[in-house]
C-alpha positions as CSV (number, residue, x, y, z in Angstrom):
1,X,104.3,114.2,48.5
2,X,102.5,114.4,51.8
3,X,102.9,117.5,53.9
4,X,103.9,117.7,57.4
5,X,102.5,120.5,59.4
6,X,105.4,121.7,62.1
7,X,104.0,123.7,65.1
8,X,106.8,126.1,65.3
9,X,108.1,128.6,67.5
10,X,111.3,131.1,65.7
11,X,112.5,131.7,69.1
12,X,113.0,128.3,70.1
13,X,116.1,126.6,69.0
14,X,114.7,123.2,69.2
15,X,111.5,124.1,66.8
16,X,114.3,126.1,64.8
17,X,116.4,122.9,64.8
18,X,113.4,120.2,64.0
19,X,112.0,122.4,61.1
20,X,115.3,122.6,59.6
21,X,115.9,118.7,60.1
22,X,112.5,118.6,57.7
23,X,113.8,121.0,55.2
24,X,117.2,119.1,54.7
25,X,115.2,115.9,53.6
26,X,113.4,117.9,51.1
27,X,110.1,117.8,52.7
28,X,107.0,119.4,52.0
29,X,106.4,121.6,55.8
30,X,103.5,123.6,56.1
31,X,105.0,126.4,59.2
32,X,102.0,126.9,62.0
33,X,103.3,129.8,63.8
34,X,101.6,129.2,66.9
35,X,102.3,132.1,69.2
36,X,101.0,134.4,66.7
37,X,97.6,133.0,65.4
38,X,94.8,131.6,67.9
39,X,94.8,127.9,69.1
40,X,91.7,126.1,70.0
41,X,91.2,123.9,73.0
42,X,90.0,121.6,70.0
43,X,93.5,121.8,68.1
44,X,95.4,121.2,71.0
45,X,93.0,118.1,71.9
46,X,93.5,116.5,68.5
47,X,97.3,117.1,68.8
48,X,97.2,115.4,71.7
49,X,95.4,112.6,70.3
50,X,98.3,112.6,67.8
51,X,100.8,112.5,70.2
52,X,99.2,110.1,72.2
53,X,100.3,111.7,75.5
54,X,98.2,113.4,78.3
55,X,98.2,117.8,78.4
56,X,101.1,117.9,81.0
57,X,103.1,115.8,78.4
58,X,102.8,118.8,76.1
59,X,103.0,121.8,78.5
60,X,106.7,123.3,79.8
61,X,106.6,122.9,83.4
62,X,109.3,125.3,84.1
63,X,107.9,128.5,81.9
64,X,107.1,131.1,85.0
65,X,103.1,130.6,83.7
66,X,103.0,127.1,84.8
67,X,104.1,128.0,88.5
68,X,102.2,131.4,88.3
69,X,98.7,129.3,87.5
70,X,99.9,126.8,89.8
71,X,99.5,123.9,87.4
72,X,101.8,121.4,88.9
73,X,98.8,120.5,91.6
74,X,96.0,120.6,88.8
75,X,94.6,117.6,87.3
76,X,91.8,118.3,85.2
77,X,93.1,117.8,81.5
78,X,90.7,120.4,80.1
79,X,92.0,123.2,82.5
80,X,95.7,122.5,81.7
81,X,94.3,122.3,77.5
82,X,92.3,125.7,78.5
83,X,95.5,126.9,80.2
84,X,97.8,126.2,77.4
85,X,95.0,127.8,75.1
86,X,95.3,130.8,77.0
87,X,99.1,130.9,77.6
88,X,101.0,129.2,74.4
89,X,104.2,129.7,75.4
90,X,103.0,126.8,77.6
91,X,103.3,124.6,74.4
92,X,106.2,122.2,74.5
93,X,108.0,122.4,70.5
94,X,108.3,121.6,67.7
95,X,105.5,119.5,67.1
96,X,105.5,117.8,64.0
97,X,102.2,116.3,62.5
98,X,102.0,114.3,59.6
99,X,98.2,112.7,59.0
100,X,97.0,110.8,62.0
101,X,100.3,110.5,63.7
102,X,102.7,113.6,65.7
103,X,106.3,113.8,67.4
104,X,107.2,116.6,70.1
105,X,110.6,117.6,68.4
106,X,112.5,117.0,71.6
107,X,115.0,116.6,70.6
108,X,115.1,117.5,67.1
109,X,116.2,114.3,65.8
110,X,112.7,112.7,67.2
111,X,110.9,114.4,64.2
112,X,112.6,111.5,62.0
113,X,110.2,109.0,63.6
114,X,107.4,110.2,61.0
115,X,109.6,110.1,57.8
């Protein structure tokens, strides 16, 4: 069985609600705990790749950080990746990775796309 990997916040109710979406179907979920353990610009880069979206795509535009680093006016993707590297709660969630292929778990159901 193949594992997915689930970026997950406990806090959030959406990452709470994705995860336990996986864990009904009996899926194998590996639990990245984000906010707690460190997150490369590199990680975030590949989950973006993933994704296929662009670093706003990812970030939550109305967390006080964004408007505090004034990120709605900056355009370089490897400031808002640095910025979301520095500031995790930046991170939109859940997101769920399963080989070369990710979902942002909003909403929750979305995470279905990869089973």
């Amino acid at each position: 069985m193949s594992t997915y990997q689930v970026w997950h916040n406990p806090r959030c109710s959406k990452s709470r609600q994705a995860l336990a979406i996986l864990e009904e179907k009996g899926l194998e979920v590996e639990v990245i705990k984000y906010m707690d353990k460190e997150i490369s610009s590199g990680e975030i880069k590949e989950v973006l790749r993933k994704l296929d979206i662009s670093a706003r795509e990812l970030m939550r535009t109305t967390e006080d950080e964004y408007k505090t680093l004034n990120l709605k006016d900056e355009n370089d993707e490897n400031k808002l990746i640095e910025a979301m590297v520095t500031h995790k709660k930046l991170i939109q969630r859940a997101i769920v990775v399963k080989g070369d292929k990710a979902v942002l778990g909003r909403p929750p159901e979305k995470v279905l796309e990869l089973i």
